[in-house]
N, C-alpha and C positions, 0 to 999 in steps of 0.2 A: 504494500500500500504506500502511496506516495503521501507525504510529508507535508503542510500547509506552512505559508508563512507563521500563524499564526502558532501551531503547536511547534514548529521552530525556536521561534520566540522563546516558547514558556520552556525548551530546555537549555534555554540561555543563550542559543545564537544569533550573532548579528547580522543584519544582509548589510553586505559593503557598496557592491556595484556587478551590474553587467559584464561579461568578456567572453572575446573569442576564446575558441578554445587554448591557443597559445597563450594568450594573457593569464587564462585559468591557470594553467601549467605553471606560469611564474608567479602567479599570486601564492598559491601554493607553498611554493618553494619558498617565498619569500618569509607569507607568514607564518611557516611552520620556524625558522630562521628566528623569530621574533614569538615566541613562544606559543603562539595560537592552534588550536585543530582547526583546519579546513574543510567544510563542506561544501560540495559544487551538487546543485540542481540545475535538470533544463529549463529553461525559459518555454513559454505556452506559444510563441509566435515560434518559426522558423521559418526562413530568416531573419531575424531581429533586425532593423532599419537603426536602430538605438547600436547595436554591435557591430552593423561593417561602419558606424561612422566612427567609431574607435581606432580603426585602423586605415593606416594609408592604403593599402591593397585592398581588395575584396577579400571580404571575409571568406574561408570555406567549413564548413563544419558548420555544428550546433553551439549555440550562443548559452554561456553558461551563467547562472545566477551564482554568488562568490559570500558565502558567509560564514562569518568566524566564533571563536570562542575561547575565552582563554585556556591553554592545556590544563590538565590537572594534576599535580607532579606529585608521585608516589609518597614522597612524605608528607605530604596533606592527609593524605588518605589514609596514614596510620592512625596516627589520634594528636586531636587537637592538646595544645600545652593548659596547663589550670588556670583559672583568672589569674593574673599577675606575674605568673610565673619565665613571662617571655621578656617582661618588661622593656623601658626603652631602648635601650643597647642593643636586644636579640631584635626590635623592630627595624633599628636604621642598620646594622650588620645584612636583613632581608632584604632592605632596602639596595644598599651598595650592592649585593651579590646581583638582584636582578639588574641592576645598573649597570655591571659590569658582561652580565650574558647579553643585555641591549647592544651593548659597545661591539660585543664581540661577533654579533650577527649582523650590525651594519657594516662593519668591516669585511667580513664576506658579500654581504651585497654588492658592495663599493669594487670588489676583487672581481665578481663578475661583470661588473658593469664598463670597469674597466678592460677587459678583455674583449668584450663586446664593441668599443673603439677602436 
């Protein structure tokens, strides 16, 4: 059974935007990069008129709808810390680490993007 925006929504995913299929492919990549699960739905039109205008060439393929969600990282899932117990040190220590996987994922964007020139 196919999936509604709506009940999307309520298990937390975002819709981003439109893409051809190529753009999907790198959305993907990008946002899994940046910590997020990617979900790709087709679009109800084919050909979407909103998706070849995305790209300088004609589009070919099926026009994909691109929604996200933040991943959920295995130590979430074990168990949460006691009230207080994480205090503010363990909040900005969480803070810098995702800060630092940011960093480390736009520098690989940046790596293929550059190659891409």
């Amino acid at each position: 059974m196919r999936q509604t925006h709506k009940q999307l929504e309520r298990e937390g995913w975002l819709r981003q935007f439109v893409a051809d299929e190529d753009q999907a492919k790198d959305a993907v990549e990008i946002y899994d990069l940046l910590g997020y699960e990617v979900h790709l739905r087709p679009t109800n039109q084919s050909p979407s008129k909103k998706c070849s205008s995305l790209s300088s060439k004609e589009s070919e393929g099926e026009c994909r709808i691109v929604y996200i969600r933040p991943k959920r990282s295995r130590t979430m899932r074990k168990s949460k810390p006691k009230s207080g117990q994480r205090g503010k040190a363990g909040k900005e220590m969480a803070i810098e680490e995702r800060m630092e996987e940011e960093n480390q994922a736009r520098e690989k964007i940046d790596e293929k993007e550059n190659k891409l020139i």
